[in-house]
C-alpha positions in Angstrom: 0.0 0.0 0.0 2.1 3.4 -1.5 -1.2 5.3 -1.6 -4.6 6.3 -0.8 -7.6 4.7 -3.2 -10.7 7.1 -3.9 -13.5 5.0 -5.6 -16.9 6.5 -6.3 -19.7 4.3 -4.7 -23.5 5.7 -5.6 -25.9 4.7 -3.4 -27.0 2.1 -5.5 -29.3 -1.2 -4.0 -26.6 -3.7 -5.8 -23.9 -1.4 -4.1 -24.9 -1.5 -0.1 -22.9 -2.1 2.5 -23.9 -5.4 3.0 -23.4 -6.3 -0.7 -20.0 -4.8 -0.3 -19.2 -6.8 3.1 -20.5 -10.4 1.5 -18.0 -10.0 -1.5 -15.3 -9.5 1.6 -16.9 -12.4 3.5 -13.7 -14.8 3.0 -11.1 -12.2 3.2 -11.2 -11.6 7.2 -8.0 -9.2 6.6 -10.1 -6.4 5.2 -11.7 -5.9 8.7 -8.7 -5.2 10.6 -8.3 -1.9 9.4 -12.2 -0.8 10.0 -14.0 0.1 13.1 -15.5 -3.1 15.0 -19.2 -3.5 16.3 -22.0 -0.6 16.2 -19.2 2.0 15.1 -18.9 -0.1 11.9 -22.5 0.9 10.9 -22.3 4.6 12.0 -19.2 4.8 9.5 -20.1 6.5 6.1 -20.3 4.4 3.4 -18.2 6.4 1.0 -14.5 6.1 4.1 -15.6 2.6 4.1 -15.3 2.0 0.6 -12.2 3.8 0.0 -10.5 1.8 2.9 -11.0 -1.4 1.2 -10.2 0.3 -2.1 -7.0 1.5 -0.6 -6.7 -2.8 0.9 -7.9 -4.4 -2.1 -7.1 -2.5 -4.5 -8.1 -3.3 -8.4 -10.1 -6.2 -7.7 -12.2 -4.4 -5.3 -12.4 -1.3 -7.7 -12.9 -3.0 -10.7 -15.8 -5.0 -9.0 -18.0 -1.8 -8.0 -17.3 -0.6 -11.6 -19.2 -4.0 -12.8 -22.1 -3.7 -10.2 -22.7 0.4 -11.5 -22.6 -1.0 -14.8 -24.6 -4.0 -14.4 -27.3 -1.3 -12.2 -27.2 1.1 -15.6 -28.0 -1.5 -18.0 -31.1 -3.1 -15.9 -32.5 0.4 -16.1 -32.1 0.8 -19.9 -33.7 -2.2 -20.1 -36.5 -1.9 -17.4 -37.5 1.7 -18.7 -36.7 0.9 -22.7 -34.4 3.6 -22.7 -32.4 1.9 -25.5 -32.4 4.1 -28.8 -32.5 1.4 -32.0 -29.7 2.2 -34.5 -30.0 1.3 -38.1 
């Protein structure tokens, strides 16, 4: 670890904490450097997320990229926002 990670996190459904703490569920490392008990819930989302960005690293980054792109396309395709091309 050389440097700080930022990562964006909207508050998406597919993007909620605990979403974010079952893909960390075999990695028990990760929670070492976060606040145990109630104070992990009281933390904000967004210093949670760039803690294990910062841990992680690409995986981690490259994984919320997939969810907010998986979360954009089910809209297009929920609200036929799709624009047909010939």
């Amino acid at each position: 670890m050389t440097s700080v990670v930022h990562v964006r996190v909207p508050s998406y459904e597919n993007l909620s904490l605990e979403q974010i703490f079952s893909h960390f569920d075999q990695d028990a490392e990760v929670y070492r450097y976060l606040p145990g008990g109630k104070e992990l819930r009281k933390t904000p989302k967004q210093w949670i997320c760039n803690v294990l960005a910062t841990i992680a690293g690409k995986p981690f980054v490259d994984w919320i990229k997939f969810r907010i792109n998986e979360r954009n396309a089910q809209v297009v395709k929920d609200r036929n926002l799709g624009i047909p091309m010939d």
